[in-house]
TORZADREN-253209 format. One record per atom (N, C-alpha, C, O, CB): x negated, y, z. Coordinates in steps of 0.05 Angstrom, whole numbers, plus 5000, padded with zeros to 4 digits. Glycine has a CB too. Example, Ala and Ser with C-alpha at 12.3 -4.5 7.8 and 13.67 -1.06 7.14 Angstrom:
<nodes>
473648865156;475449105156;473649345156;471549345169;477449115181;474349555142;472749795143;474250015157;473250235161;471849885114;
</nodes>
This chain:
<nodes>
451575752569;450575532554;449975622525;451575762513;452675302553;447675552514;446675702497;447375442470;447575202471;443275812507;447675642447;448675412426;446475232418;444175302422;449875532399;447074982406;445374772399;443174902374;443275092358;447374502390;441574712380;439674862357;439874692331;439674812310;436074882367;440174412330;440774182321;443274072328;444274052351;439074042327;444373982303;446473832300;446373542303;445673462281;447273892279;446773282322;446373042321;447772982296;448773152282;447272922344;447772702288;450672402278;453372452281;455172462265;450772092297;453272492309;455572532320;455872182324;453972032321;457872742301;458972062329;459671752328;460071632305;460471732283;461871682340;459871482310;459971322284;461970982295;460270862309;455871262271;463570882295;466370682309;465670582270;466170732251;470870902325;464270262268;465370112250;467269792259;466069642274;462870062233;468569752254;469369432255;468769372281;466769242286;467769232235;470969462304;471269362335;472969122326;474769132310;472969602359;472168922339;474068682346;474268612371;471968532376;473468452335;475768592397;476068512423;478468432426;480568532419;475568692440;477968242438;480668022450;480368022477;478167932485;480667682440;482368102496;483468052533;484367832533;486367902545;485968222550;484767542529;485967352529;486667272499;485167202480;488067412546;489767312501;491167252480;492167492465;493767482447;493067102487;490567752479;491367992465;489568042453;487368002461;492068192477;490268192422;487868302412;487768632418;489568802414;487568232381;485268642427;485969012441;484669192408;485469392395;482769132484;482669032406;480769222377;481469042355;480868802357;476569252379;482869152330;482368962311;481369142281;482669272264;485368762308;479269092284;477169302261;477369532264;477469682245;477669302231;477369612283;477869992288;475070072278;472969952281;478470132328;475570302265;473570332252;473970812250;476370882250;473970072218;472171012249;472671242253;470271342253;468371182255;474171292274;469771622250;466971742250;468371962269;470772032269;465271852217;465472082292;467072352303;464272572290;461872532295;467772362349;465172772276;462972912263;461773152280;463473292290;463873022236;458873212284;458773452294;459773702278;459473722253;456273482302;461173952297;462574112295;465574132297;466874342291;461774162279;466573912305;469773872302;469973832325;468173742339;471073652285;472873902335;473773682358;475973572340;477373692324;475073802392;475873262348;476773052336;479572832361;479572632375;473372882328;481073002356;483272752373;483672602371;484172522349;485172722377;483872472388;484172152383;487071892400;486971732419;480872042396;489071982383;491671932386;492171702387;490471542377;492972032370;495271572402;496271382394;497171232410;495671172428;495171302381;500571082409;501070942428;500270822457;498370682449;501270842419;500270792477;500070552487;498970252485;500370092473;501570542490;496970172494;495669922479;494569902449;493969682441;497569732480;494370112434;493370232410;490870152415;490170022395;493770522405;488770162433;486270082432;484070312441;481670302435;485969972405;485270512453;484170762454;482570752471;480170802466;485670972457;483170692494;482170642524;479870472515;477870612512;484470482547;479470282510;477770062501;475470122477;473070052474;479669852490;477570292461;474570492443;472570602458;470170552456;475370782429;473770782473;472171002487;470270832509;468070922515;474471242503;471470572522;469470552530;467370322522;465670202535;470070572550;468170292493;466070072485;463670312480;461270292485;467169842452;465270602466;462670742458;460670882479;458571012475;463470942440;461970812501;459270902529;458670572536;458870522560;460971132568;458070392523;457370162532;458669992559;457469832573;454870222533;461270092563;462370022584;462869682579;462169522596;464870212589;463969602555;465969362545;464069322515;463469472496;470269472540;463468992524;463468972492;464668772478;465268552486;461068952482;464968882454;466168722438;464868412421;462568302421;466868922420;467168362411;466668052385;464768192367;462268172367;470067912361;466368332351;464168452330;463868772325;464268912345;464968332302;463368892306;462669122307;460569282316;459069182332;463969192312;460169542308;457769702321;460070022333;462370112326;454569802288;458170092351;459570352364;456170592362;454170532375;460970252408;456170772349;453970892354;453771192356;455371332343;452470822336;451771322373;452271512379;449671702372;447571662385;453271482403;449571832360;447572032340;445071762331;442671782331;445672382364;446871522324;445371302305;444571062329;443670842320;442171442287;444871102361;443270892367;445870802383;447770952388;440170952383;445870502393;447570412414;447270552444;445070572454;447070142417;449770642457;449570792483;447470682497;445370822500;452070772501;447670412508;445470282527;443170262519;441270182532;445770032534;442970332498;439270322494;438270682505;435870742510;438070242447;440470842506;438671162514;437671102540;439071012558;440871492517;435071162542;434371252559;436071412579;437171282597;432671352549;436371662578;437471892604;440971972578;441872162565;433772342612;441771732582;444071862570;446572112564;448072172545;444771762574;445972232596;446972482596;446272742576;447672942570;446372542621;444472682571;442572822550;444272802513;444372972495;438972602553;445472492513;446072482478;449972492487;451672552470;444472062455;450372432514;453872392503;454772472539;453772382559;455371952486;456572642534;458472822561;460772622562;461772582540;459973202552;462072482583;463672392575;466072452604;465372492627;462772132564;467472452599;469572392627;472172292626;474272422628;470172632643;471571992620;474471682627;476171732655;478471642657;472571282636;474971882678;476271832702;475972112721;473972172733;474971552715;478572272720;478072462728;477572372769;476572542784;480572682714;478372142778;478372052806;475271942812;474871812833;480671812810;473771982798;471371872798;469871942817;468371772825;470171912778;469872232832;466972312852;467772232879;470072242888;466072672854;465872152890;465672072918;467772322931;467672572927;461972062930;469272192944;471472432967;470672572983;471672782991;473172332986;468272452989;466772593017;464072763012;462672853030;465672343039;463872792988;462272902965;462973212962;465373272959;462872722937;461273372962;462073642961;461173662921;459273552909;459773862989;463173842910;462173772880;459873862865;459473802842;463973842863;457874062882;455774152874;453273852888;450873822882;455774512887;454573692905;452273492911;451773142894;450072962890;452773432943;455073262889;456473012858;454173042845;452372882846;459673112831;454373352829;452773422809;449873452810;448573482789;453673622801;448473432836;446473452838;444673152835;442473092825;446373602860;446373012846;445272732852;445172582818;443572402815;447772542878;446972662792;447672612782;445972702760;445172592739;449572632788;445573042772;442073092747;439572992758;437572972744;440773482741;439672922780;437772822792;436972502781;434672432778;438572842821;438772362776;438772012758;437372112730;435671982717;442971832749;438372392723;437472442690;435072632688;434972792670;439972602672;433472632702;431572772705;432673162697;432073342682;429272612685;433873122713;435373442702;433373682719;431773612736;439773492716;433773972712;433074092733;435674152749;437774202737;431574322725;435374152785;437674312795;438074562780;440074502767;437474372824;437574752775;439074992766;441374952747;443075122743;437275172752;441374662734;443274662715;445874582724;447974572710;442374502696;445774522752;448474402763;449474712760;451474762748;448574212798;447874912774;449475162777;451375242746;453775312743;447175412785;449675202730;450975342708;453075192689;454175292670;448875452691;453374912698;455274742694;457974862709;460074902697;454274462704;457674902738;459574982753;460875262741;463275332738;458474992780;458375382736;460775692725;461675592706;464175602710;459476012715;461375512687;462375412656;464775292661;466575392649;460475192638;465275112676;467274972698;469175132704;471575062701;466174892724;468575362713;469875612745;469675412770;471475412787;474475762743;468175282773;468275182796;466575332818;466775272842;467474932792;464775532806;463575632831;464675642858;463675492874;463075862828;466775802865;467475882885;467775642907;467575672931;469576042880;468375352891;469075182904;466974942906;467274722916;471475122896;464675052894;462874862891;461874742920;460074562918;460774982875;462674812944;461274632965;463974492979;463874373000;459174822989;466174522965;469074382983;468274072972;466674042953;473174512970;469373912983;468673642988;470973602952;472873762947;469773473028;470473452940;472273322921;474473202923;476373192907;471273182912;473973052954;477772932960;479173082966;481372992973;478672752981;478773462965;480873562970;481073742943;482073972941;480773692998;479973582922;480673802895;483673752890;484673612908;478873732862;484873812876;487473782857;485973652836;483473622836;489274072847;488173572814;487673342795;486473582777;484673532761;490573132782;486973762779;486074002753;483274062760;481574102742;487974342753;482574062783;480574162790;478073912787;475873952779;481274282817;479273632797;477373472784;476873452755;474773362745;477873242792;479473552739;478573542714;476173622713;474173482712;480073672699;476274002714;474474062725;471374002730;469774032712;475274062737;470973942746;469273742758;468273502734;465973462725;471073602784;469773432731;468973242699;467273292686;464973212682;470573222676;469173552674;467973722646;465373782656;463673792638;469674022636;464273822685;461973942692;459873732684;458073752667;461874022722;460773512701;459473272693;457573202671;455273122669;461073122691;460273292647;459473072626;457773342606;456673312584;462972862607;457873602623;456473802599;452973812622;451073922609;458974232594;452273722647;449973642654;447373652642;445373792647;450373452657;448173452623;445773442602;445273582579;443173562567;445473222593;447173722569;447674042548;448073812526;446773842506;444274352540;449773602527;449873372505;450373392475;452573502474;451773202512;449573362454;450473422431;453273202421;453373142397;447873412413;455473102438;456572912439;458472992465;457273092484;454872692439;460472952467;462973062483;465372842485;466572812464;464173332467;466172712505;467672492491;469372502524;468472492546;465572162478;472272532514;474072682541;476672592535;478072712518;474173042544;477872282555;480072282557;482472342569;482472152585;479972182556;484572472574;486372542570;485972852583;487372892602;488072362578;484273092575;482773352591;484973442604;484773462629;481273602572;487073512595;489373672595;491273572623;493073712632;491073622564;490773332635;492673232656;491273322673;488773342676;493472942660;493573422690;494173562716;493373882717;492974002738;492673412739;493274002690;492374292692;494174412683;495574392663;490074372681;493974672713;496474872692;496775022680;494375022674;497974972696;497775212665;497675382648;495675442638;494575342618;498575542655;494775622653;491875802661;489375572644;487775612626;491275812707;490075302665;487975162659;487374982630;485274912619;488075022678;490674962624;490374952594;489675002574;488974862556;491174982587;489675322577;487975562554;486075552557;484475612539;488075852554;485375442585;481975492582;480575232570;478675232555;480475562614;482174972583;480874722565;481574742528;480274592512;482574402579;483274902519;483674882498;480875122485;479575082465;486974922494;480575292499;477775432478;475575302486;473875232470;476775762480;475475272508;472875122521;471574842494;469474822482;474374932557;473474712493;473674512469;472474572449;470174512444;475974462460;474374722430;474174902407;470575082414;468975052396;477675162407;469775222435;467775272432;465575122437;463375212431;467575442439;465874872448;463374592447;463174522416;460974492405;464574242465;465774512402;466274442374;463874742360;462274702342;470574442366;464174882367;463375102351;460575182348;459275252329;464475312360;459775142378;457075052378;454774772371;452574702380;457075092396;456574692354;454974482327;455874222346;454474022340;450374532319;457974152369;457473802381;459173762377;461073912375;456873672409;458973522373;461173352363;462873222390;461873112409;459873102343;465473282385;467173342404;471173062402;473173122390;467573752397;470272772421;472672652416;473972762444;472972782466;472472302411;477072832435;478872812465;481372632460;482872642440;480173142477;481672492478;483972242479;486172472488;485772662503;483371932507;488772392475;490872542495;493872402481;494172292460;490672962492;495472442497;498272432501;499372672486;500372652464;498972412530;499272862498;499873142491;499173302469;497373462467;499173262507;501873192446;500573282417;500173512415;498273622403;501973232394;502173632430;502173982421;499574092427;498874252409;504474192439;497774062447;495774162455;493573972439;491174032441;495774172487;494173812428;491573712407;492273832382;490173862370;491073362402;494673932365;496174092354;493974342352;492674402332;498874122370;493974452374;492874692384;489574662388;488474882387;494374772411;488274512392;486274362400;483974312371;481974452364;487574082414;485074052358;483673922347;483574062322;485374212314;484373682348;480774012304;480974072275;481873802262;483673832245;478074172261;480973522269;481373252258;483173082275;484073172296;478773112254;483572852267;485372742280;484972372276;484872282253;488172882270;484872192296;484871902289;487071832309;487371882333;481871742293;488771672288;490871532299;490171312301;489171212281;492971552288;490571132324;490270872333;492970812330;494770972330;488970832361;493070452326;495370422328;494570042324;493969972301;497370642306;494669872342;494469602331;492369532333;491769342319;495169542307;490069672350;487269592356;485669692330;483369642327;487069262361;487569872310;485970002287;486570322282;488670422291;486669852259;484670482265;485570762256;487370692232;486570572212;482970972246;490370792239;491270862221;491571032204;492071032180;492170852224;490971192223;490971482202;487471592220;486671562243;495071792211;486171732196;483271912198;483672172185;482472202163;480571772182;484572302191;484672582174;485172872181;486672902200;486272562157;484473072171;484773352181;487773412189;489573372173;483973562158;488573542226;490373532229;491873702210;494173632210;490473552249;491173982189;492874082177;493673932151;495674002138;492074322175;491773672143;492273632124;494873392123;496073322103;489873592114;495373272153;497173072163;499673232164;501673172152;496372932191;499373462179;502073652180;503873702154;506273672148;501273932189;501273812140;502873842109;504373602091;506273632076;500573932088;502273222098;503973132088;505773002097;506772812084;503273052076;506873092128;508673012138;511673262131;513973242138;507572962169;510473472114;512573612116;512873692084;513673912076;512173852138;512173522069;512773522040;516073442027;517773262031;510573302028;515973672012;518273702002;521573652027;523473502023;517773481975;521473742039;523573772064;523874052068;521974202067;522573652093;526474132072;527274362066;529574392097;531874302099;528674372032;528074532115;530074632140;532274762132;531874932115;528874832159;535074712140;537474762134;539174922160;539774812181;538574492125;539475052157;541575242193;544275312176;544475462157;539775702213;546275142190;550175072177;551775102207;551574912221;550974622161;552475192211;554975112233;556974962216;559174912225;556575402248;556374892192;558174642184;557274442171;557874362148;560074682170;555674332189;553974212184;554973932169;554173872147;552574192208;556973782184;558373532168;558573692138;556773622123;561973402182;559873842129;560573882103;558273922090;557873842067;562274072099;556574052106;553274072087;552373892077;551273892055;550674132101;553073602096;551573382093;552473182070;551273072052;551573252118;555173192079;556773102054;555973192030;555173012016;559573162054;555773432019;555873571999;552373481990;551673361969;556973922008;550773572010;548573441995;547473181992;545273161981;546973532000;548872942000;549372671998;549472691973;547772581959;551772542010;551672851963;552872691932;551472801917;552272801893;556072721919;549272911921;547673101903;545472911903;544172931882;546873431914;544472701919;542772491920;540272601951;538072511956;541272451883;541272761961;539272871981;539172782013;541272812027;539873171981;536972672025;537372562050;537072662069;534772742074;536272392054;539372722090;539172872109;538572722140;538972492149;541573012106;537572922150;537272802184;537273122205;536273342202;533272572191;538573032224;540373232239;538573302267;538273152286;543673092247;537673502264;535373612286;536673752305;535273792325;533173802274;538673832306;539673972333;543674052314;544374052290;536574372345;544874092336;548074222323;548474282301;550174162288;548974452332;546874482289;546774692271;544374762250;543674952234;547074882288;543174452260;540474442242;540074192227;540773992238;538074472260;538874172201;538573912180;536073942173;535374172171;540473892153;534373752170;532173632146;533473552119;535073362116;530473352158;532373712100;533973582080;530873492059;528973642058;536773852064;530773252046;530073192022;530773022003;532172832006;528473162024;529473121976;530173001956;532173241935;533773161918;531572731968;531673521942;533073721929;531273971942;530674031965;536473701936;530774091918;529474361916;530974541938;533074461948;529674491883;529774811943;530975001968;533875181946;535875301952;527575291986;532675121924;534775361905;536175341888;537075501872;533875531895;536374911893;539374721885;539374661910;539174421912;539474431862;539574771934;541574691969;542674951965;544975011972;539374642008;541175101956;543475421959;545875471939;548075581941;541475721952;544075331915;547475361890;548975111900;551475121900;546775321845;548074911907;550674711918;552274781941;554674731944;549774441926;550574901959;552474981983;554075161977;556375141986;551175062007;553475401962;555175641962;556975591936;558775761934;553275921962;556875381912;559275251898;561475171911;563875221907;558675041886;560275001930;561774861955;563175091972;565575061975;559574691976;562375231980;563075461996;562875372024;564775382040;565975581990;560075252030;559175072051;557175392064;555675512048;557174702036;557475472090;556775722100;554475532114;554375312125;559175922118;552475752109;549275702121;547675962132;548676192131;547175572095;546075932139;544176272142;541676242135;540376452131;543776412176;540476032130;537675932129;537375622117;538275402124;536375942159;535675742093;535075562078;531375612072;530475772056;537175582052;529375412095;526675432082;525275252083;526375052091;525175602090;522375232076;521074972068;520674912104;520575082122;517675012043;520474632107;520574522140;517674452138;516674322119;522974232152;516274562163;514174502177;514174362187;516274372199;513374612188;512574072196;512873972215;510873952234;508774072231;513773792209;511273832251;509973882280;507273602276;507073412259;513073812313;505873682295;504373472291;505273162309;504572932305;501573582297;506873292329;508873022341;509772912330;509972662334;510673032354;511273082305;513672932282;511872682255;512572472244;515473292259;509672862255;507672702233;506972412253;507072182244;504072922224;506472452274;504272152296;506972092299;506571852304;501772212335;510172122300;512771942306;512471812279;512471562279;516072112312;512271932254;512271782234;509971552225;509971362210;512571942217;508471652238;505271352232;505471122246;505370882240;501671442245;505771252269;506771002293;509470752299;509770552313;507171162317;510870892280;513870852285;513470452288;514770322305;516271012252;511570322270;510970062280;508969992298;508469772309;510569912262;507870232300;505270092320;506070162355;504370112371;501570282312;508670262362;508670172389;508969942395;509269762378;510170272400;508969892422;508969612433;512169532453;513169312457;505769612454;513069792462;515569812477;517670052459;517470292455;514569922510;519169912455;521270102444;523470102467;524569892474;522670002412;523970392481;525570442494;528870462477;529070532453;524370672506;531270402493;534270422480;534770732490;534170822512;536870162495;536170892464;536371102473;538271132487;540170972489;536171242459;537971402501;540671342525;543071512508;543171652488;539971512566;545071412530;548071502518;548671782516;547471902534;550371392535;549871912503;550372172496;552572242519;554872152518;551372192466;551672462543;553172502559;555072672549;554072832534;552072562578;557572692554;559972732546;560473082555;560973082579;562072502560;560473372543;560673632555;562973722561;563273942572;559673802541;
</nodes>
């Protein structure tokens, strides 16, 4: 696949409003996805994600708002495969469907040439399996199959929810550069996922849904950093006394594993002269990174919809 020569819009998500009843699913969601990025697109349960993605292929429409894709509404393109790749449903191809006839029938609606199904499939690795029927793929392999789909039309637009389910290892690494190199080659690139670590690994940007709105729009390194400002990782095997000791110093702790603390509200080199005044034994005192799980636990913390009770501490 040869790189774009032109850069589209990319999306453009202003002011979604949609109501299911008495639920509100969209309430002003609003986000840009830019060409050259891949852009994740995070967030609870009932957050509104599902319902984004498919207002922006014209699936669902909304009360108010616009959804646009390199400037025009989905349903007005002509051969859409051509402006936006998408794949909502990795269960989608006929069962009895061999996946090279999926794909044929499919450039065939878009005025495609056949040769391009072939080179979808290698891009895929689906060659080898390109004439087995689809009801006997694995879930990875329809992924698979998706990704072939939605790259058909060589789209300047990429839009892929949850890529990463049901693939293993192997198939991981490969959806994770695969991504990164659609991103690289100038398209603008949304993936829905569950799985922070691999959007962590994945994404340059990041939109948090949360309440039928973006809560958060911003560069994932730039969310990491201010989820990990001024917090200082602590390693004590005495740990109660650590904690105590930096209590009265005015510093707030929270306890990450036995032998491990978050500490803030105190520099790394007043935790070392208080602990070792104290004669409070440590091995590691450094600035704390945080994860990009730890940053989306902190955005969300009101926008779930089910709060689970944690379970009881089994007894060793």
């Amino acid at each position: 696949m040869s790189p774009l020569r032109t850069a589209g819009s990319g999306i453009v998500v202003s002011g979604l409003r949609k109501r299911y009843g008495a639920t509100r699913a969209l309430d002003g969601m609003s986000f840009a996805v830019r060409p050259g990025l891949v852009t994740g697109f995070v967030g609870p349960n009932g957050a509104g994600k599902s319902t984004t993605m498919r207002v922006i292929l014209g699936l669902a429409a909304v009360e108010e708002g616009t959804a646009l894709v390199d400037g025009k509404p989905y349903r007005s393109l002509r051969h859409p495969l051509r402006h936006v790749g998408s794949l909502l449903d990795a269960v989608a191809p006929h069962p009895g469907r061999s996946a090279r006839n999926h794909l044929l029938w499919l450039a065939h609606s878009q005025g495609l040439a056949p040769r391009r199904v072939d080179e979808v499939l290698e891009q895929a690795g689906l060659t080898s399996a390109a004439r087995r029927k689809a009801g006997g793929y694995s879930l990875g392999m329809r992924q698979r199959l998706g990704v072939a789909a939605a790259l058909l039309g060589d789209p300047p637009i990429v839009l892929l929810d949850e890529p990463f389910n049901g693939m293993d290892p192997d198939g991981i690494i490969w959806m994770r550069g695969f991504l990164r190199s659609l991103a690289a080659q100038g398209r603008a690139v949304l993936v829905s996922s569950h799985l922070m670590s691999e959007v962590q690994d994945t994404a340059d940007h990041l939109v948090v849904a949360g309440r039928g709105q973006a809560i958060a729009d911003t560069g994932v390194a730039e969310l990491i950093a201010a989820a990990s400002k001024n917090r200082v990782a602590l390693r004590t095997t005495a740990r109660p006394a650590a904690t105590s000791v930096l209590a009265r110093a005015g510093a707030t702790t929270t306890a990450t594993g036995p032998d491990t603390l978050i500490v803030s509200g105190l520099a790394p080199d007043r935790i070392v002269a208080l602990l070792n005044q104290a004669e409070v034994r440590f091995s590691e005192v450094s600035a704390h990174r945080a994860t990009l799980e730890q940053a989306y636990l902190e955005l969300t913390r009101d926008a779930v919809e089910f709060h689970a009770t944690a379970p009881a501490e089994v007894p060793r």
